[in-house]
N, C-alpha and C positions, 0 to 999 in steps of 0.2 A: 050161778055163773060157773062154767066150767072150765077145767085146768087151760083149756086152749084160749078160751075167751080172755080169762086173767094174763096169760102171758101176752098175747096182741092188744089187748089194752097199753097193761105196764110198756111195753112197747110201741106203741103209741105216742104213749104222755110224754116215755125218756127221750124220745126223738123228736116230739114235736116243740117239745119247751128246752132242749137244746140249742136253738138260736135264740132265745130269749136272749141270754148274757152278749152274743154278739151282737146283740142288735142296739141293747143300752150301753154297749162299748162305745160304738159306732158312734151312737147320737150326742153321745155324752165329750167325745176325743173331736169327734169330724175327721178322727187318721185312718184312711183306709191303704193306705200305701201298700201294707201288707196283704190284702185280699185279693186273693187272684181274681180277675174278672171272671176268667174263662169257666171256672169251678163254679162259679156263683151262677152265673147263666147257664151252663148245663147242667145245675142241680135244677134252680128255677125254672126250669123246663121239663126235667122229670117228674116234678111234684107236680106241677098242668097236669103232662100226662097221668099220673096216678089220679090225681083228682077227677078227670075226663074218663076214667076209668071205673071209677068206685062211680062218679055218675050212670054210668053205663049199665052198671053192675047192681043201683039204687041201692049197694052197699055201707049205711050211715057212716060206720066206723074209718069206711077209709076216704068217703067224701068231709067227714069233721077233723079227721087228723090231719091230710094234706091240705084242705082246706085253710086251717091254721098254717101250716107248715109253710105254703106258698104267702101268704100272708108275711110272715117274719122272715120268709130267706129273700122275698122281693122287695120287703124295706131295707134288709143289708145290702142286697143287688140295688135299688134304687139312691141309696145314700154312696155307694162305690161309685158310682156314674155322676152323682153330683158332685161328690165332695172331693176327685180325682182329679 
């Protein structure tokens, strides 16, 4: 693997297990009061597109990272809209 491979991984993983903790914040409180909508839905929307992209691209790395990534920001985007 090489130096560029290993950093776009590690970079990968830090970002995409990043909303892990908010996400069992979330499930764990049901207090979203603090989460802006607006930031949640236009991330959750750029990870689509990124994903729609690496689809595009048959790029694995960035259809599994965003893949996840939309996955956990749209269970915190889905739990702000319920539990609001």
């Amino acid at each position: 693997m090489s130096h560029t491979e290993i950093i776009g991984t590690i970079a990968a993983i830090l970002t995409t297990t990043a909303f892990i903790p908010q996400a069992l914040q979330v499930w764990r409180t049901r207090h979203t009061k603090d989460i802006s909508l607006g930031m949640y839905a236009m991330f959750t929307t750029g990870v689509a597109l990124w994903l729609a992209y690496g689809i595009l691209l048959s790029s694995w790395p960035i259809i599994i990272a965003n893949g996840i990534t939309l996955l956990l920001a749209g269970t915190v985007l889905g739990m702000k809209l319920k539990f609001s």
